[in-house]
Structures are given as C-alpha cells and as structure tokens.
N, C-alpha and C positions, 0 to 999 in steps of 0.2 A: 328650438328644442334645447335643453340644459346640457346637453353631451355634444351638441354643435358649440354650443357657448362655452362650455366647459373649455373646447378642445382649442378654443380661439383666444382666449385667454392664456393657459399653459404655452403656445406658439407665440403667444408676444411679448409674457413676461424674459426679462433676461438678466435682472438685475431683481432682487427681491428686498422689501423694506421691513427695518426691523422696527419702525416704529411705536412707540407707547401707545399714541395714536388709533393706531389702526389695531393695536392686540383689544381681546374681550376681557375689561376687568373682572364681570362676573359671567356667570353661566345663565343667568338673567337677563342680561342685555346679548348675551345672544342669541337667546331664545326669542327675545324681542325686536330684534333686528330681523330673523330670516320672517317670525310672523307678522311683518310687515310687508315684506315683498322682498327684503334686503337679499343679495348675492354675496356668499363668501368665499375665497378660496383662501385656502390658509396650508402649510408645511410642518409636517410632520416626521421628524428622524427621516428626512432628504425624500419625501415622499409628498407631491400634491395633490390635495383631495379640492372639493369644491361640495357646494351645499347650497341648494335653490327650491322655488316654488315654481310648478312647470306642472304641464297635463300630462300622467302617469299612459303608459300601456295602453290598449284599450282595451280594460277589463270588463267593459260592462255588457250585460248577456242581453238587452234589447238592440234592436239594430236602429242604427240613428243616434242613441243614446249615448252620452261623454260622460265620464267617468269626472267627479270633482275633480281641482286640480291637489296637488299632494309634494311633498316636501321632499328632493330624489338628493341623495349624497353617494357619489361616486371618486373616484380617482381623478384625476383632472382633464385626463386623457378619454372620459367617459365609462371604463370600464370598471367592475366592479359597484357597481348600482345598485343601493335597493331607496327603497322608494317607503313614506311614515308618511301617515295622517296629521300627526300634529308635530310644532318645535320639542315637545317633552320626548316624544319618539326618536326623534334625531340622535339623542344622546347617546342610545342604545350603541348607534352605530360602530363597529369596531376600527382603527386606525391604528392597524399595525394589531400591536396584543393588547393595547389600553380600550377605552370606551371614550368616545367623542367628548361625554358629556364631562370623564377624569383631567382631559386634556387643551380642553380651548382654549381654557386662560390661560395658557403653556405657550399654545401654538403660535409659529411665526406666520401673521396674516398677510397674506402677497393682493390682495384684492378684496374691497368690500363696499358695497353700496349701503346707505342709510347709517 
C-alpha cells in the first residue's frame, strides 16, 4: 500500500539530495513519470509529501469488484491523502498554500523512480 511505502521511505531517508538530477525540469515529465508507474517523494518548505499509483479505498458498490488503481498524494508520513484519477489531477493537489502542479519544478526531490 502507498502510505506503508510512503511511511518506509520518510524512516530511511536522513540525508536528502538536492540534485539536478533528480528535480522535475518540467511539469511534463512529471506527469510522465508518476503515469508510468514512477514513485515520488519530494520536500516542500521542510514538509514531505510523496505521489504514487496504488489501488484507492474500496470504493466500489459491487462486492467483489476492485476499484481501478488511482494516483494517491499524501504527506510522507501517509496522512493527508486524497487520491486523482489522472497525472493532470495531481497538480490540483495543495502543498502547503501553493498547488503541486505551481511547485515541482521548485521542489527538493528525496526519492524517485523512472
């Protein structure tokens, strides 16, 4: 689950890297990254979030029946979750008082796959 991961990450990082690297030059390739399968966690004014593709809640009103999977950005610590259908939805997300989507290519990223 993304909030076990989430939380497993945040407990091992201790040193954090300010790479060029590793930051999002545009808001494009990061959208391209997480709709790939990619994991991010990144820091924001001393605060870490994370950003994943993982199977949501179980919203769905047949029994049996799995909800697609869905795109959950939370604090790192897993709290503060909500959960977007698509990379373009992510951006919405709030971080702090800015929007995800004003701030990536800002952000100091501590973790990222793909």
């Amino acid at each position: 689950e993304l909030k076990t991961f989430l939380r497993s990450i945040a407990m091992g990082i201790t040193a954090f890297s300010n790479s060029e690297e590793d930051r999002f030059k545009t808001v494009a390739e990061y959208k391209d990254c997480i709709a790939r399968g990619g994991e991010v966690v990144f820091l924001w004014e001393q605060v870490e979030y994370g950003v994943g593709l993982a199977d949501p809640p179980d919203t769905c009103k047949n029994p049996g029946e799995k909800a697609p999977p869905q795109y959950c950005v939370a604090y790192a610590d897993g709290s503060h979750e909500k959960w977007y259908k698509t990379p373009e939805d992510t951006l919405d997300y709030r971080v702090g008082e800015d929007r995800l989507g004003d701030i990536i290519t800002k952000a100091i990223v501590t973790y990222r796959t793909l």
